[in-house]
C-alpha positions as a Markdown table, in Angstrom:
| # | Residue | x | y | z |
|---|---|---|---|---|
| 1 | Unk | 19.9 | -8.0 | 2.3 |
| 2 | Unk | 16.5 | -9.0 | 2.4 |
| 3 | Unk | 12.9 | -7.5 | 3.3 |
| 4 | Unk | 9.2 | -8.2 | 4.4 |
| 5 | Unk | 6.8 | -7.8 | 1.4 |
| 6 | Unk | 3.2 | -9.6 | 1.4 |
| 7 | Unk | 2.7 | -9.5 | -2.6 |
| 8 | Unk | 4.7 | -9.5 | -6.0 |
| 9 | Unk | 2.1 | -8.1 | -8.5 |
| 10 | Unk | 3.0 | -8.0 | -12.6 |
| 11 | Unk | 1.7 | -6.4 | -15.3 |
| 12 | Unk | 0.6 | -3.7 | -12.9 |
| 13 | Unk | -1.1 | -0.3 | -15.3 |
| 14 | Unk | -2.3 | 1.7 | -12.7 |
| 15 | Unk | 1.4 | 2.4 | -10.5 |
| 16 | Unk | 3.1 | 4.6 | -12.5 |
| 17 | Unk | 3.6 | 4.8 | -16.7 |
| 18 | Unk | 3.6 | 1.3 | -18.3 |
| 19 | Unk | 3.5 | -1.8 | -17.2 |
| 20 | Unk | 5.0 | -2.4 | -14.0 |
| 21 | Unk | 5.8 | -5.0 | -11.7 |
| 22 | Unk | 4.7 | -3.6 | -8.3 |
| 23 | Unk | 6.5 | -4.7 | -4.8 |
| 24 | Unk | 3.9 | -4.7 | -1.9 |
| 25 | Unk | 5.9 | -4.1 | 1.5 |
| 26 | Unk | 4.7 | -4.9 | 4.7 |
| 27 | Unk | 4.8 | -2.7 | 7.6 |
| 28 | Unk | 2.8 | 1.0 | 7.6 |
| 29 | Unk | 3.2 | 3.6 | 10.4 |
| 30 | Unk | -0.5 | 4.7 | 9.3 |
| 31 | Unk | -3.6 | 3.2 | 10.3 |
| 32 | Unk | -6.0 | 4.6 | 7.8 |
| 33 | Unk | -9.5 | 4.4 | 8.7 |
| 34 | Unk | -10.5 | 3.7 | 4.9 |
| 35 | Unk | -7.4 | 1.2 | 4.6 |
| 36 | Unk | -7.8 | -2.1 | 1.9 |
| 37 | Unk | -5.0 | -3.4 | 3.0 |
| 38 | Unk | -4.8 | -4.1 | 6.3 |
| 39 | Unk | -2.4 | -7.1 | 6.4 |
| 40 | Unk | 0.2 | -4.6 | 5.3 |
| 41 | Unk | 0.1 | -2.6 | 8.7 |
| 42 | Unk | 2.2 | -5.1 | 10.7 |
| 43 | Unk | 5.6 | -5.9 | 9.3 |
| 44 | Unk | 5.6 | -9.2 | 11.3 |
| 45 | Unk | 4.4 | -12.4 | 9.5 |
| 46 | Unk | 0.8 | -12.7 | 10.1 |
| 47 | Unk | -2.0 | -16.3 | 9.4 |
| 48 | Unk | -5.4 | -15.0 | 8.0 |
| 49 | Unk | -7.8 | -17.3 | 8.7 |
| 50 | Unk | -11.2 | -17.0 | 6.6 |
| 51 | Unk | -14.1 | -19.2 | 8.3 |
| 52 | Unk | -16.6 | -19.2 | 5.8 |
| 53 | Unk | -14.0 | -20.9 | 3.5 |
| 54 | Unk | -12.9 | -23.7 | 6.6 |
| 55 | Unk | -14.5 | -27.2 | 6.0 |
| 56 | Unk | -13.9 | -28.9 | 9.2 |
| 57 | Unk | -11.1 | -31.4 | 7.9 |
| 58 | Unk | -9.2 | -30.5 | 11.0 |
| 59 | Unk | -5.5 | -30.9 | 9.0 |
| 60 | Unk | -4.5 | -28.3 | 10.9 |
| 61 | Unk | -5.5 | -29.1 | 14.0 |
| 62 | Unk | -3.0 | -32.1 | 13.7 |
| 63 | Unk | -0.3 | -30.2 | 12.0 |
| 64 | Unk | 0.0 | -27.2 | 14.5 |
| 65 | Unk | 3.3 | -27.7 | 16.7 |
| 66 | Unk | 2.0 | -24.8 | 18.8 |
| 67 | Unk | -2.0 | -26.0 | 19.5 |
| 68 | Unk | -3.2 | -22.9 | 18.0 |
| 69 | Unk | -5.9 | -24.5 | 16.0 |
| 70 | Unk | -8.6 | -27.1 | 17.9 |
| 71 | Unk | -12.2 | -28.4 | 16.9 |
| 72 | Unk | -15.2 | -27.5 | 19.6 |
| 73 | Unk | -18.5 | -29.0 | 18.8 |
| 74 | Unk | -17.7 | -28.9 | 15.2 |
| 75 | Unk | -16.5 | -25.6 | 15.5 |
| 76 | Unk | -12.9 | -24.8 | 14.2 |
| 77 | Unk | -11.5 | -22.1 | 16.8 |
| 78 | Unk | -8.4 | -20.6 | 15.7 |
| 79 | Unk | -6.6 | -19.2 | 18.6 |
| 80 | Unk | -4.5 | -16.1 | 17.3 |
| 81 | Unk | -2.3 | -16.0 | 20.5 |
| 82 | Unk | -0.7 | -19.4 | 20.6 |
| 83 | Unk | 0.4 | -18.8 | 16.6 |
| 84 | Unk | 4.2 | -19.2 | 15.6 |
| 85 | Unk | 3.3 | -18.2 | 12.1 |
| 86 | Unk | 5.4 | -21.0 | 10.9 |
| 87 | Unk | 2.8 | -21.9 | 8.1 |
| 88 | Unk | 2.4 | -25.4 | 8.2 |
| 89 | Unk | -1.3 | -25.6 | 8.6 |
| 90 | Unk | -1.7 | -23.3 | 5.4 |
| 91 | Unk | 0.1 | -25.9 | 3.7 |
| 92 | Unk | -2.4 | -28.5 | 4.7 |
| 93 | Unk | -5.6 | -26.9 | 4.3 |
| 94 | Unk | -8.1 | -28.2 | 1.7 |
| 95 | Unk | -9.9 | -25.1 | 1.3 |
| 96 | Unk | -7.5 | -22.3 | 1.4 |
| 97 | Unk | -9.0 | -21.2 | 4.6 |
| 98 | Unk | -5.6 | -20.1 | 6.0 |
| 99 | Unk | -3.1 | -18.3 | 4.7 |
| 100 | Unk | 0.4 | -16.5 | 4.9 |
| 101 | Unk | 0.9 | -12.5 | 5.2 |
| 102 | Unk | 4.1 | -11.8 | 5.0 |
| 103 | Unk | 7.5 | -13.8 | 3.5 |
| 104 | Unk | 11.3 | -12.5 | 3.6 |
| 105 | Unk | 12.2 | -12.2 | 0.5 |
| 106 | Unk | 16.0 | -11.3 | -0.8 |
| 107 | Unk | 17.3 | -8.5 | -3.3 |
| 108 | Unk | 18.7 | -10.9 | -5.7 |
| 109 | Unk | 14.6 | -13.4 | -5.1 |
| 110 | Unk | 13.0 | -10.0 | -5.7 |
| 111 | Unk | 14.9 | -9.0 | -8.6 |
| 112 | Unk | 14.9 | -12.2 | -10.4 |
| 113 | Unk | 10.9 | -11.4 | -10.1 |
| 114 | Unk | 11.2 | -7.9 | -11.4 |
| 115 | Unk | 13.5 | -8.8 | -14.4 |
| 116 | Unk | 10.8 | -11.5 | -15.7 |
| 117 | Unk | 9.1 | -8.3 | -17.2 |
| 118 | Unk | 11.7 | -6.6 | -18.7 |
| 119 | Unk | 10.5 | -6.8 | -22.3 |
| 120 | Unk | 7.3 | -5.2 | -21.4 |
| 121 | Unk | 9.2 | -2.3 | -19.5 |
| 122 | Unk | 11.0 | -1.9 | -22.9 |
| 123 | Unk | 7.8 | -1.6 | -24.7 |
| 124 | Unk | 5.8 | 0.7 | -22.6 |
| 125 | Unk | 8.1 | 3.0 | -20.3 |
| 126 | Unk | 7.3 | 0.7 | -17.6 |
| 127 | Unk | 9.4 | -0.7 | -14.5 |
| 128 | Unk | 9.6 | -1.2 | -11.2 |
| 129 | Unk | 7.2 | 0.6 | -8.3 |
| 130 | Unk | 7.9 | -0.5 | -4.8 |
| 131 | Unk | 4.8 | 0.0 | -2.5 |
| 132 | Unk | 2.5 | -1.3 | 1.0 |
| 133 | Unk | 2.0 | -0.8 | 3.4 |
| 134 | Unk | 5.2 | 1.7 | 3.1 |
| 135 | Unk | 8.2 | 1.1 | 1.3 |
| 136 | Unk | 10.3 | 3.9 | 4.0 |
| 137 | Unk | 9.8 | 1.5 | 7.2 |
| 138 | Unk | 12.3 | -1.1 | 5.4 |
| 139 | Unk | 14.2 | 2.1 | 3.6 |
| 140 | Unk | 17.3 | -0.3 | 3.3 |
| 141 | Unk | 15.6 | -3.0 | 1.8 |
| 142 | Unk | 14.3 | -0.3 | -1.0 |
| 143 | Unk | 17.1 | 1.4 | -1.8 |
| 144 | Unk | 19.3 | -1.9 | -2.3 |
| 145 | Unk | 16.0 | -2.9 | -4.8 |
| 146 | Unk | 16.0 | 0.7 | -6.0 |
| 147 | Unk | 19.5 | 1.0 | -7.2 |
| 148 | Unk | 19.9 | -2.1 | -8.5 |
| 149 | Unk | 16.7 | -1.7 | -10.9 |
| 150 | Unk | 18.1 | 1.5 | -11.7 |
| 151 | Unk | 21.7 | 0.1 | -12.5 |
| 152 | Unk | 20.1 | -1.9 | -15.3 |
| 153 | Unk | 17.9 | 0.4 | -16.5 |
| 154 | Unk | 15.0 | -0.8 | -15.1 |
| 155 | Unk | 12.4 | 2.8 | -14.3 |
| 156 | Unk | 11.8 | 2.8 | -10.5 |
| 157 | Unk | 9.1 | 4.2 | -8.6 |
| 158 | Unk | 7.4 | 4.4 | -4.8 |
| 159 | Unk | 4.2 | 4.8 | -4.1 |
| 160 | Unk | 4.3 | 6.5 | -0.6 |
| 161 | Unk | 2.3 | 8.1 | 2.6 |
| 162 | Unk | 5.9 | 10.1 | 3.0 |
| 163 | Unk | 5.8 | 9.7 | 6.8 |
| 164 | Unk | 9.1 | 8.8 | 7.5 |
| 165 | Unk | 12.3 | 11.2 | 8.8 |
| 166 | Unk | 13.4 | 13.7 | 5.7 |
| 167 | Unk | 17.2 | 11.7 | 5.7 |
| 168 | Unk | 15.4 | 8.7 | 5.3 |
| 169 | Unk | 12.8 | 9.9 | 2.2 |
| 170 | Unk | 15.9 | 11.8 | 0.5 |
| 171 | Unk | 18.2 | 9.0 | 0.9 |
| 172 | Unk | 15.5 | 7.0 | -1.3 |
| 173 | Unk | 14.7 | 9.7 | -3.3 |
| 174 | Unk | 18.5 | 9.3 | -4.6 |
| 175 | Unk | 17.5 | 6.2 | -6.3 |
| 176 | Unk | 13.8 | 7.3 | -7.2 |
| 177 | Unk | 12.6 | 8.3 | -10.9 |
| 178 | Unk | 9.0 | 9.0 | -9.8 |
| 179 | Unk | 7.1 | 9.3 | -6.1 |
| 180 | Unk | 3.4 | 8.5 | -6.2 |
| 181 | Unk | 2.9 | 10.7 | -3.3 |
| 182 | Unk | -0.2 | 9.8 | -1.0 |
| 183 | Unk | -1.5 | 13.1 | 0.2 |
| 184 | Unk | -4.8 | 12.1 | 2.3 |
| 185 | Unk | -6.7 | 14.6 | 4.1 |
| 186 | Unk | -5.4 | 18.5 | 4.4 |
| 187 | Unk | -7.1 | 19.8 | 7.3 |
| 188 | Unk | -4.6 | 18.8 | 10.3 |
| 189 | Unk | -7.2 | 17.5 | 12.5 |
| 190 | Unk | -8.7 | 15.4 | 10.4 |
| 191 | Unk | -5.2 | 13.5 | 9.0 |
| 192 | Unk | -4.6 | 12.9 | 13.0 |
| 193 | Unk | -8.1 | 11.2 | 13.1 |
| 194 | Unk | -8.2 | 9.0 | 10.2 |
| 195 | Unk | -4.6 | 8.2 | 9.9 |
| 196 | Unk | -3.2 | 8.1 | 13.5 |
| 197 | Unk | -0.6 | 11.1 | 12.6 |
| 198 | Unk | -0.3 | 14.7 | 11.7 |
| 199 | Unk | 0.7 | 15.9 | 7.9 |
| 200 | Unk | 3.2 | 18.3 | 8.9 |
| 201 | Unk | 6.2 | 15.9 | 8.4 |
| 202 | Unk | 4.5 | 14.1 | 5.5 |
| 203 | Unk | 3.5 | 17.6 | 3.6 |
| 204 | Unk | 7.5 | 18.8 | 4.6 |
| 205 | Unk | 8.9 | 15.6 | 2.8 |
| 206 | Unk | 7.0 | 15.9 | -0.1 |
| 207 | Unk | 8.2 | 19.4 | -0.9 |
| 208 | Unk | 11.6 | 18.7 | 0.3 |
| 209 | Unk | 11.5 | 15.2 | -2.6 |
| 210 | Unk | 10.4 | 18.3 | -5.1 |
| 211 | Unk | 13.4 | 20.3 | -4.3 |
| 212 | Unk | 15.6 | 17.4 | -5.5 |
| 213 | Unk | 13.9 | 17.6 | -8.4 |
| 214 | Unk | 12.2 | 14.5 | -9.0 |
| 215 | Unk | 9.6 | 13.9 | -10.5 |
| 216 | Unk | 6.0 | 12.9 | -8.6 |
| 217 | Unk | 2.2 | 12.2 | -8.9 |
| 218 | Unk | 0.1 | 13.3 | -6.3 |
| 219 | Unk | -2.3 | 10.4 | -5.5 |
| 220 | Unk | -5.6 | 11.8 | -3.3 |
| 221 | Unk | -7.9 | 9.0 | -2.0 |
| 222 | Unk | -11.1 | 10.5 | -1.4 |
| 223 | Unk | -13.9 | 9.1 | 0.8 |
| 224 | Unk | -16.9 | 10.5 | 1.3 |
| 225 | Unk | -17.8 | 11.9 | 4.3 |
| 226 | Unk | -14.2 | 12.5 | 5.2 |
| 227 | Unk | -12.3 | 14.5 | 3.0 |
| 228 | Unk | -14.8 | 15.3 | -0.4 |
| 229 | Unk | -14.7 | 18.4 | 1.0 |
| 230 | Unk | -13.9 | 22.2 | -1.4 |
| 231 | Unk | -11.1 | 22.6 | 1.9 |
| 232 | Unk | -9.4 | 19.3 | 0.9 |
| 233 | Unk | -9.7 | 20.0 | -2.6 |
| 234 | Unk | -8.4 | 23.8 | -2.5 |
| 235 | Unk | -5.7 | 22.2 | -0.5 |
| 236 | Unk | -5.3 | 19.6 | -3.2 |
| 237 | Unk | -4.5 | 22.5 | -5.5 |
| 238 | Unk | -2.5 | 24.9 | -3.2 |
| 239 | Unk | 0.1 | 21.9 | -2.3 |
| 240 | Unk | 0.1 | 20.8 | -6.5 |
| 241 | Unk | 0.7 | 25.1 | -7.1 |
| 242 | Unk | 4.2 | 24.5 | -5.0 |
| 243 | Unk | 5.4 | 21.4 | -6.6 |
| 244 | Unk | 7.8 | 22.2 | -9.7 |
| 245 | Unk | 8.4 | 18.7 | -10.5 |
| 246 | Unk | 4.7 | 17.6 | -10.2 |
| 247 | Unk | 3.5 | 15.7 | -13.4 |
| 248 | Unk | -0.5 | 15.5 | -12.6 |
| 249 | Unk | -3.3 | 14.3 | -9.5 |
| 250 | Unk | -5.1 | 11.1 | -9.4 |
| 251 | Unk | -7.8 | 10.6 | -7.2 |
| 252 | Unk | -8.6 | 7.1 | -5.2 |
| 253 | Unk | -12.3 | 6.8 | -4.9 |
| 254 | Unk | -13.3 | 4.9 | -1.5 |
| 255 | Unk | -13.9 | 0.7 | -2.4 |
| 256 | Unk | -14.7 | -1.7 | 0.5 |
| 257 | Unk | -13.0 | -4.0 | -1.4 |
| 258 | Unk | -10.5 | -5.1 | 1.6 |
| 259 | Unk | -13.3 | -5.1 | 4.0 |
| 260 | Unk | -13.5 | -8.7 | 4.5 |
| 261 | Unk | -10.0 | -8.8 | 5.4 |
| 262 | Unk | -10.1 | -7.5 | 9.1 |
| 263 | Unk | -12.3 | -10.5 | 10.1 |
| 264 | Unk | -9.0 | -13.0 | 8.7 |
| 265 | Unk | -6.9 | -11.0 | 11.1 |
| 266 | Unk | -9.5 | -10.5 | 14.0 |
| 267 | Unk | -9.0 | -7.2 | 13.6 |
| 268 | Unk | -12.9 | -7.0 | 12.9 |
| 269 | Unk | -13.3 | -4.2 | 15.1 |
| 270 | Unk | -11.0 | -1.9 | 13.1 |
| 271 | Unk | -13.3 | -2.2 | 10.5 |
| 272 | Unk | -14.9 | 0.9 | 9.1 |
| 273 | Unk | -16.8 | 1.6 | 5.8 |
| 274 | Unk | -17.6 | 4.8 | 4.3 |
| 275 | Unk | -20.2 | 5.8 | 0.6 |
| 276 | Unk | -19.0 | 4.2 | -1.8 |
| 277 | Unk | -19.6 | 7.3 | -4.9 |
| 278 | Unk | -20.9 | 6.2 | -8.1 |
| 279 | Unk | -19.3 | 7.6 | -11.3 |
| 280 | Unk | -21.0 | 11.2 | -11.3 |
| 281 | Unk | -19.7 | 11.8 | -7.8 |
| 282 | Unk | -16.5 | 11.1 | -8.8 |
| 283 | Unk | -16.2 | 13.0 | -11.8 |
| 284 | Unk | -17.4 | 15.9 | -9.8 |
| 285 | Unk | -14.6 | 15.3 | -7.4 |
| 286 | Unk | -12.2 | 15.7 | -10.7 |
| 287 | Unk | -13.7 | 18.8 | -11.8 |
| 288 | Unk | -13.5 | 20.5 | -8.3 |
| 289 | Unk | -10.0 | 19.9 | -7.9 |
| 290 | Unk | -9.5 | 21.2 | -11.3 |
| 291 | Unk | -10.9 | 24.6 | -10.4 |
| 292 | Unk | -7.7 | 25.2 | -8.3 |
| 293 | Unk | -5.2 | 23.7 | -10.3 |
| 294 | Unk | -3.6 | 23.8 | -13.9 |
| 295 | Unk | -2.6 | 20.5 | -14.1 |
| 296 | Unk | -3.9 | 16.9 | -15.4 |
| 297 | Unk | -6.6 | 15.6 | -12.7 |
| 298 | Unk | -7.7 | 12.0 | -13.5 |
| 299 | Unk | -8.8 | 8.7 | -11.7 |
| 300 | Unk | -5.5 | 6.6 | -10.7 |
């Protein structure tokens, strides 16, 4: 059994309780418009290339079996479309220029990862958190990570858009201590806008996880101009007021931290940034949200 992840992250604080190692899969049905990530939208193996960083050596140009990289009047063109991904101009770059999105990676190669850290999970309540890009587009690939982790004792969690079919979410959910749930935008119109899908499904799988009885965090990434709105927030609180197995809400404040990333995809036009708040705004956000709800509201 193996899988399509694009990062192995330790000593993670911020993904569930104690330190974690964190599992970044590749592959998202969602196309967020405030997305960081965007290299985790195709499952398929995918070469960034960053230009600013390219010196002109022209290793690559050399190496490439498939032509996809050429010099034009001391211009390095990289041509996307003629790209077989099979990474051998990445390993002959001088400048880190280019580089790999995307490796299989087995259960046992991932595990052997995740058991590295198994004193600090001992220590601090921490363990595994599979993520993405999202963890229910390789489902079987998760749930053979999942129970394993869980077979020797290792605390699993998965951080989650929950758009995926309700067999599929429950099947995980089996092998699931904690679901950091990602609920995005309330208002139906605007979840279709800036995700590419409804919230029906996602907002059904959610309570249909709570029924199981496991336990969750709802995780609300806010950006301005979208969803900082007291409709969003109200429905913040109204979805929390149903969920017996919820243990608090974190809110995401908007970064353009990932900006820079469509360009290494040419995906540049994708691109879109939004206010980033400043500290006050945010802590506003927290105490609006806690006017409709009982429960522990804090930045992830």
């Amino acid at each position: 059994m193996d899988g399509t992840i694009f990062n192995v992250q330790h000593f993670c604080v911020n993904d569930g309780p104690g330190i974690r190692t964190t599992v970044f899969f590749k592959g998202c049905p969602l196309r967020c418009a405030w997305c960081h990530n965007p290299e985790s939208h195709k499952i398929q193996r995918e070469l960034m290339y960053d230009a600013e960083r390219c010196v002109g050596c022209a290793r690559c140009v050399s190496l490439c079996p498939k032509g996809a990289h050429r010099i034009e009047n001391g211009t390095h063109i990289f041509d996307r479309s003629l790209c077989g991904v099979c990474g051998e101009c990445v390993y002959a770059c001088l400048s880190d220029a280019l580089e790999i999105a995307g490796e299989r990676r087995s259960v046992d190669e991932i595990m052997s990862e995740v058991r590295k850290d198994a004193i600090f999970y001992r220590n601090s309540g921490g363990g595994m958190t599979l993520s993405g890009g999202e963890p229910l587009m390789q489902s079987e690939f998760a749930i053979a990570l999942l129970s394993l982790a869980r077979a020797e004792g290792i605390h699993t969690a998965v951080e989650t858009c929950a758009y995926a079919s309700e067999e599929t979410i429950l099947s995980v959910a089996k092998h699931t201590d904690l679901f950091l749930f990602d609920w995005k935008c309330t208002n139906e119109a605007l979840h279709l806008k800036y995700t590419g899908v409804d919230n029906k499904e996602i907002r059904r799988n959610i309570l249909a996880v709570d029924a199981m009885g496991v336990k969750s965090i709802l995780r609300c990434p806010i950006i301005p101009g979208v969803n900082d709105t007291e409709e969003h927030f109200k429905g913040i609180g109204a979805l929390a007021a149903r969920l017996k197995n919820l243990l608090r809400i974190e809110i995401e404040p908007y970064h353009s931290l990932g900006v820079h990333k469509y360009g290494r995809l040419d995906r540049a036009d994708d691109t879109r940034e939004f206010g980033i708040p400043d500290a006050e705004q945010t802590e506003g956000w927290i105490a609006r949200i806690r006017a409709y709800t009982d429960l522990e509201v804090r930045l992830a």
